[in-house]
C-alpha positions in Angstrom: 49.8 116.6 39.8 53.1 115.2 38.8 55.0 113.0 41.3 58.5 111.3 41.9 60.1 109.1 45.0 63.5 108.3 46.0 64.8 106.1 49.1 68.2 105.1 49.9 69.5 102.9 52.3 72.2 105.3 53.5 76.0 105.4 53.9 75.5 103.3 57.5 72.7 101.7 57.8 72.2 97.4 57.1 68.7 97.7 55.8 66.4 100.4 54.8 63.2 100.9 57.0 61.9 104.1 55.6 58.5 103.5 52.7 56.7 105.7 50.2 54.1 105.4 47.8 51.3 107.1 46.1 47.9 106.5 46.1 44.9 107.1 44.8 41.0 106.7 45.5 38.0 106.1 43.3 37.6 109.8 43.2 41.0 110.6 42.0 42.3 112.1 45.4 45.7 111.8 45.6 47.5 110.7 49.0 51.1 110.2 49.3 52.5 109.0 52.5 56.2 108.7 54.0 57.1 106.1 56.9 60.4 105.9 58.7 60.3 103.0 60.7 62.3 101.7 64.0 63.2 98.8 66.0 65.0 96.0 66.0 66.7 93.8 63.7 63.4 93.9 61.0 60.5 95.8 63.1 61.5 99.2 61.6 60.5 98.2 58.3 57.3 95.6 59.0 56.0 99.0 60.7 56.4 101.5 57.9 55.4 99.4 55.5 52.3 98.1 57.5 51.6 101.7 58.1 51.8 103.0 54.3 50.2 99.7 52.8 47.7 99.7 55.2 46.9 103.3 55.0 47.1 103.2 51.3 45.3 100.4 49.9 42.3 101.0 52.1 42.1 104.3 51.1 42.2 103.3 47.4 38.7 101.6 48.3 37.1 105.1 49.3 34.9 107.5 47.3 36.1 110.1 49.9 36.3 113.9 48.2 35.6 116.3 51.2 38.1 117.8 53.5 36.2 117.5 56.5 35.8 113.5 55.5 39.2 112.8 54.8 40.1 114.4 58.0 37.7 112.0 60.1 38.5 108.9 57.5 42.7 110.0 58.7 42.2 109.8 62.3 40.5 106.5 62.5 42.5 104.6 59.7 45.9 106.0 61.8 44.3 104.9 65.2 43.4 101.3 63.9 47.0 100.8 62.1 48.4 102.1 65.6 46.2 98.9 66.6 47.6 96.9 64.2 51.2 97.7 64.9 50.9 96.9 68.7 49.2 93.8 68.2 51.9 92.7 65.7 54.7 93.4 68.0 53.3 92.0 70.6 52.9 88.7 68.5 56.4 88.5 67.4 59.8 88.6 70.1 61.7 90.0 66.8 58.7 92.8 66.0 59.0 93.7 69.4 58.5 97.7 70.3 58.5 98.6 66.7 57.0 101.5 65.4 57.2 104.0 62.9 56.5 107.9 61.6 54.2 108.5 59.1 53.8 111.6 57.0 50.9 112.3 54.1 49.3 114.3 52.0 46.2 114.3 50.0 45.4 116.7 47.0 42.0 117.8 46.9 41.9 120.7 43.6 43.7 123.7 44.5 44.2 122.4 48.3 45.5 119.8 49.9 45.6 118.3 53.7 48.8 117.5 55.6 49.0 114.9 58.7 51.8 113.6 60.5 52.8 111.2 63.1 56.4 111.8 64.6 59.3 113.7 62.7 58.8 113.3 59.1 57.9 116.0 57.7 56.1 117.9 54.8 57.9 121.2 53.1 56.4 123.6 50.1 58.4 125.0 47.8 56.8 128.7 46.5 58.2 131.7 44.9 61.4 131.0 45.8 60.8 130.2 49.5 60.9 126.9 51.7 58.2 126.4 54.4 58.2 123.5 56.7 54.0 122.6 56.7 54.0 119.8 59.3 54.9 120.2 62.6 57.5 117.4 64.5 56.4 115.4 67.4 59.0 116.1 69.0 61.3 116.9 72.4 63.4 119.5 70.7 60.1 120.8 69.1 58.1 121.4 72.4 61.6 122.8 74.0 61.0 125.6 71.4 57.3 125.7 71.3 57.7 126.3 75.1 60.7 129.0 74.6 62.9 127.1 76.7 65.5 126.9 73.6 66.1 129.0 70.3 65.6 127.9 67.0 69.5 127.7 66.7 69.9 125.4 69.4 67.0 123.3 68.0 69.4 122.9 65.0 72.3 121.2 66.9 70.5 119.7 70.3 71.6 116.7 71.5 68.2 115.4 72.1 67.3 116.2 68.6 66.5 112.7 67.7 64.0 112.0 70.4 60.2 112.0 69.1 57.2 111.9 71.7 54.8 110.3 69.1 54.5 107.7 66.7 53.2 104.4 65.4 53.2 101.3 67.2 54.5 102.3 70.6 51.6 103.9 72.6 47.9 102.9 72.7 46.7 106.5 71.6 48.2 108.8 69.2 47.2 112.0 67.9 47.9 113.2 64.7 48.9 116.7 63.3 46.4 117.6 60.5 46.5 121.0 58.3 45.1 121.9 55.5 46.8 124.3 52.9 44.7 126.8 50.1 46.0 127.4 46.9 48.9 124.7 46.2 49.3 125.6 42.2 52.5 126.6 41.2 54.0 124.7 44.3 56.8 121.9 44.8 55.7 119.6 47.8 58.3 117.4 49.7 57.5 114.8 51.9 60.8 113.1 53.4 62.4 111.2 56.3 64.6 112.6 59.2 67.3 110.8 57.4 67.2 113.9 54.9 66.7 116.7 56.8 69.1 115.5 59.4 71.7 115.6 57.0 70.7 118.5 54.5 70.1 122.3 55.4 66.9 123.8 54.4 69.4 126.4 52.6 70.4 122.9 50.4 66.9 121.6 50.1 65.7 125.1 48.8 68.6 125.3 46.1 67.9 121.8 44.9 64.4 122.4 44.4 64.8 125.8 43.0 66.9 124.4 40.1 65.9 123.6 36.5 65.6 120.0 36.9 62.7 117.0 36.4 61.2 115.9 39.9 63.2 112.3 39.7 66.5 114.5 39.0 65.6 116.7 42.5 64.9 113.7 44.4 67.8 112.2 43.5 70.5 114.8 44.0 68.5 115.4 47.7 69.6 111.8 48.1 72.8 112.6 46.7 73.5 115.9 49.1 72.0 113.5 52.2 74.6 110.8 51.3 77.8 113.1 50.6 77.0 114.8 54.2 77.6 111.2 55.8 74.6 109.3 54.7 74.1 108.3 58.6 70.4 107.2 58.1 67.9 105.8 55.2 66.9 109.0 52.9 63.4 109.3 51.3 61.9 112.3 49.1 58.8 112.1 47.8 58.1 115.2 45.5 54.7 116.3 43.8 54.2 119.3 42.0 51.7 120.7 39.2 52.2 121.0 35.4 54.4 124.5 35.8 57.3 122.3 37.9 56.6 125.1 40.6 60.0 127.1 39.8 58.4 130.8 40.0 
């Protein structure tokens, strides 16, 4: 499984609170997690870096190789860094209510597990065709759950940005977990709102679809986020296997 990671502060923005990184445990599962971090001056980006470091390194400890384990391992490393985040902001007046998003994935053979927190989110790219895997935490996202709006007001609502879980701000959170068959021949993104606030899935779909080497597709995703007004920080994280997934 090849790998490469962009992020970008943006056209707007002082500092960039997004983070990304790969990891891997003593079994050679791979786990790559995004973070897009908020509050304040500096909480945004204690959080998302708490919350990938954190997540990362201690998962780099485990012998974890089963599904079913990894889900488990997930839900209680997520709940204790929720922990972790409160206490810190609760420590500090300028960490105060800062939290973050959190998207991952972990490779296990020909399948792989996606969990999110929030709305970062977790695309494949297969035989041509963009599918969004994770599922937002979000108002706009239970509005059309619910039927109460289309998918083409979803695109444009004005309450787009706000996000009913995450990191840091309440004592419980639940993450989304799925699990996905067959991921050969695939491109996987993992990105920030920052991205896909900026760039159609129509543009994401064309990038990936071209001839070009995973750091070259992350950085012309960055590129397409920035020319459209760059409003926010910009992460891509893409994997893919040996074929570059361009069937």
């Amino acid at each position: 499984m090849d790998y490469a990671l962009l992020t970008d502060v943006g056209k707007l923005r002082e500092n960039n609170q997004d983070y990304v990184n790969v990891f891997k445990n003593k079994k050679g599962i791979i786990f790559g997690i995004v973070a897009d971090g908020m509050g304040g001056h500096r909480g945004g980006d204690v959080a998302s870096d708490m919350a990938v470091s954190h997540l990362g390194h201690t998962f780099e400890e485990t012998d974890i190789s089963d599904l079913d384990d990894l889900r488990e391992w997930v839900i209680k490393e997520i709940s204790k860094e929720n922990d972790r985040i409160i206490s810190v902001s609760n420590q500090f007046d300028d960490l105060s209510g800062m939290g973050t998003t959190m998207v991952g994935v972990f490779f296990v053979e020909k399948t792989m597990m996606v969990v999110n927190v929030g709305d970062s989110r977790c695309y494949r790219y297969h035989n041509g065709e963009l599918e969004q895997l994770s599922v937002d935490h979000s108002l706009v996202h239970e509005l059309l759950e619910t039927g109460q709006i289309s998918p083409e007001e979803a695109e444009n609502h004005p309450q787009k940005n706000i996000i009913t879980q995450t990191l840091g701000v309440s004592q419980t959170v639940q993450p989304r977990i799925k699990n996905f068959d067959d991921v050969d021949d695939s491109i996987i993104l993992l990105c920030t709102d920052g991205l896909t606030n900026m760039v159609t899935e129509a543009e994401i779909k064309s990038v990936l679809s071209q001839k070009l080497s995973l750091d070259a597709k992350c950085h012309l995703l960055i590129e397409k986020a920035n020319q459209a007004g760059g409003r926010d920080n910009i992460t891509a994280l893409l994997f893919t296997s040996e074929d570059g997934g361009n069937k």
